[in-house]
N, C-alpha and C positions, 0 to 999 in steps of 0.2 A: 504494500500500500504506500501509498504518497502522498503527501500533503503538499507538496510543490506544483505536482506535474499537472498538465490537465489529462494526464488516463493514470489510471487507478489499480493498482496489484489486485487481485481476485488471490483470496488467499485462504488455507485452510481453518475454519472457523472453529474454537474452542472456547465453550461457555465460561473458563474460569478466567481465561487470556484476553481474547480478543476483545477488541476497545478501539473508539474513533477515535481518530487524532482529534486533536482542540481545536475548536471549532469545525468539527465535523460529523456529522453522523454516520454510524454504523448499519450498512443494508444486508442482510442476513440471509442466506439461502439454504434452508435445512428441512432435512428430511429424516420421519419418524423409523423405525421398527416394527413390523404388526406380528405379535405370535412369532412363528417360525419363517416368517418372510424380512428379511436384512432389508433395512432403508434404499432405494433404489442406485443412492448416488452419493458420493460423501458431504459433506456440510463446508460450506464456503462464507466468506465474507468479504466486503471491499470499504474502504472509510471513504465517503466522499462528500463533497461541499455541501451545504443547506442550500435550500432553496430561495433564491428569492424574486419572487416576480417583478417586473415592472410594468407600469399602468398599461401600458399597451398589450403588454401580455397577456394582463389580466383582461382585456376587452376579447381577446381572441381565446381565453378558457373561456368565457361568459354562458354564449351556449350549452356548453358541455357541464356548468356547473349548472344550471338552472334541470338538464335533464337528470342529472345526480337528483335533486330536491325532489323533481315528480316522481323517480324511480322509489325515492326513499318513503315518498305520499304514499303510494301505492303498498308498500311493505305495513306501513304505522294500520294501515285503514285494512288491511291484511290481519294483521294481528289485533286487531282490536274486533274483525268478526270472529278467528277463531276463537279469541280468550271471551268473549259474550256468550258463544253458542258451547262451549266445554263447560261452562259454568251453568247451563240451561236457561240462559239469556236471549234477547235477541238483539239484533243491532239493528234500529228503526232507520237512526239517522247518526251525521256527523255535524260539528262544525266547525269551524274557519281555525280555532282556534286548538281544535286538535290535529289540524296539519300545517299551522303555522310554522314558520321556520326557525322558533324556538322550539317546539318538535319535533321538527327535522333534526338539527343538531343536538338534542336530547339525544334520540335514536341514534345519531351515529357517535354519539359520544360513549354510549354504552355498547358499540359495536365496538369499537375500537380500545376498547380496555378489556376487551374479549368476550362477546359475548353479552345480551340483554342480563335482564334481574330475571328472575324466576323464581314464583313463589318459594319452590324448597329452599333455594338457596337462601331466599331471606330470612325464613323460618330457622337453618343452619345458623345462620349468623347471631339472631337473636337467642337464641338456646347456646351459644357459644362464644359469644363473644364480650358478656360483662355489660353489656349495653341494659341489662336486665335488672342489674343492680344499681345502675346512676337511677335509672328512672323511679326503682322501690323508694332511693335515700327521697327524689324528690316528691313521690307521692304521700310518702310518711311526713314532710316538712308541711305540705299544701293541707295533710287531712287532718292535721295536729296529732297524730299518733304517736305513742311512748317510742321509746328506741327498743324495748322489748315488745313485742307482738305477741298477742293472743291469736286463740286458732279463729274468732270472727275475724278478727283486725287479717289474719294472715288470708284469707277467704275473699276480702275485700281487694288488698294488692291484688291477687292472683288475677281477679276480676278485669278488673286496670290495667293489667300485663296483658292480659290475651284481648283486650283493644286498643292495645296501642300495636302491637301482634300483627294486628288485621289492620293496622291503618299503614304499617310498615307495610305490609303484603301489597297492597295497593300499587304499591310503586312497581309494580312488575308489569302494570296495564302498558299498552303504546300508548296511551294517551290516559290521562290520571285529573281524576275530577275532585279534588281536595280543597275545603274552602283553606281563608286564607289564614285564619286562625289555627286549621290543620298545619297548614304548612311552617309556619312560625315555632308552633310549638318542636315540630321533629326538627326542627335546625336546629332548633336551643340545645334540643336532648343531645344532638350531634357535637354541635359547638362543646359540652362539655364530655364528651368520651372521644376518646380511641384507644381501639382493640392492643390489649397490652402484647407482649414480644411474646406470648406464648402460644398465640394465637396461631392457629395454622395460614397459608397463603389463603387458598378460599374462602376463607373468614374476612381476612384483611382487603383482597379483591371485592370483594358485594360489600364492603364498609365504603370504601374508596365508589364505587360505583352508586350507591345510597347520595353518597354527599353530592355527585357529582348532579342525580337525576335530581336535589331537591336545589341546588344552585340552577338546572334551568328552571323549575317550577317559581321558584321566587325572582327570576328575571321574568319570566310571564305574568306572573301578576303585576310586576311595577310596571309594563308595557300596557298592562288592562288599563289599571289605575291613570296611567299618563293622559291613555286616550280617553278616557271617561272625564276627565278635569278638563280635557280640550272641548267637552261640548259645550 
């Protein structure tokens, strides 16, 4: 690899080694294992410059990014009929504002971290990631309950757990209908956790993915709000 030249080493890639040069990133060509079939081809890597477009360039993606947004419409409004009709739902209608382009980039925000949320996965995180106990300290603070818990008092959290549970779970919709006090509230909760170092990767992936889909959810509501002041 080279950080001078304008062509680039293509070189053998290893996960503990290989590293872009400064100021550059690393593009990565690798192939898995299945059973008893060996990866087809060995694993490579090359460090090469970032990107940066210039206005004219970006007039000549234009096209190509706009058919990206309807491809990605098309997937949101996809998955919003399967998760309706799995659930024994229907899906009557849409609106503007579940394919708007802060939905769009929601969706591919969680594409690209690998992969959407998925109820189990939230379910996993919240049964394993501690997240379960910020929220106990704060419901015991909000309900004035002792620091020791009786088996009511303990009945009552639980209660409170498995609807915040189901309000987590929500976020695995393509498009997520949570007022705005919903949404406030799971930032706070977030704002004060993260999953400690014991935590396994997929724990700590659907936490990172959680924060990610409720930072677009909270730029869509101040986009509501803007417009709603403008009338």
């Amino acid at each position: 690899m080279s950080n001078i030249s304008s062509h680039h080493n293509v070189v053998s890639f290893n996960a503990a080694e290989s590293k872009a040069f400064a100021g550059q990133r690393l593009i990565k060509v690798c192939y898995k294992s299945r059973g008893d079939k060996k990866a087809e081809l060995p694993n490579v890597c090359v460090s090469v410059p970032p990107v940066s477009l210039k206005d004219e360039e970006l007039i000549l993606l234009k096209e190509y990014v706009e058919q990206m947004v309807m491809d990605t419409q098309d997937k949101i409004v996809k998955g919003m009929y399967e998760s309706r009709t799995r659930d024994g739902l229907k899906l009557d209608r849409i609106s503007d504002e579940d394919i708007s382009l802060n939905s769009v980039i929601g969706y591919l925000s969680a594409v690209s971290t690998g992969g959407r949320l998925t109820k189990d996965g939230i379910v996993n995180w919240f049964d394993n990631s501690g997240v379960a106990d910020v929220i106990t300290v704060l419901l015991v603070d909000k309900l004035g309950f002792p620091d020791v818990l009786n088996g009511e008092q303990n009945g009552v959290i639980e209660k409170h757990l498995d609807s915040y549970k189901s309000v987590f779970m929500s976020l695995s919709a393509p498009s997520v209908s949570l007022e705005e006090k919903q949404v406030n509230g799971l930032v706070k909760i977030m704002d004060m956790f993260s999953p400690s170092g014991d935590c396994v990767d997929n724990v700590k992936d659907v936490n990172n993915k959680i924060v990610n889909k409720l930072g677009v959810l909270v730029a869509s509501l101040r986009e509501k709000k803007e417009l709603i002041d403008l009338l």
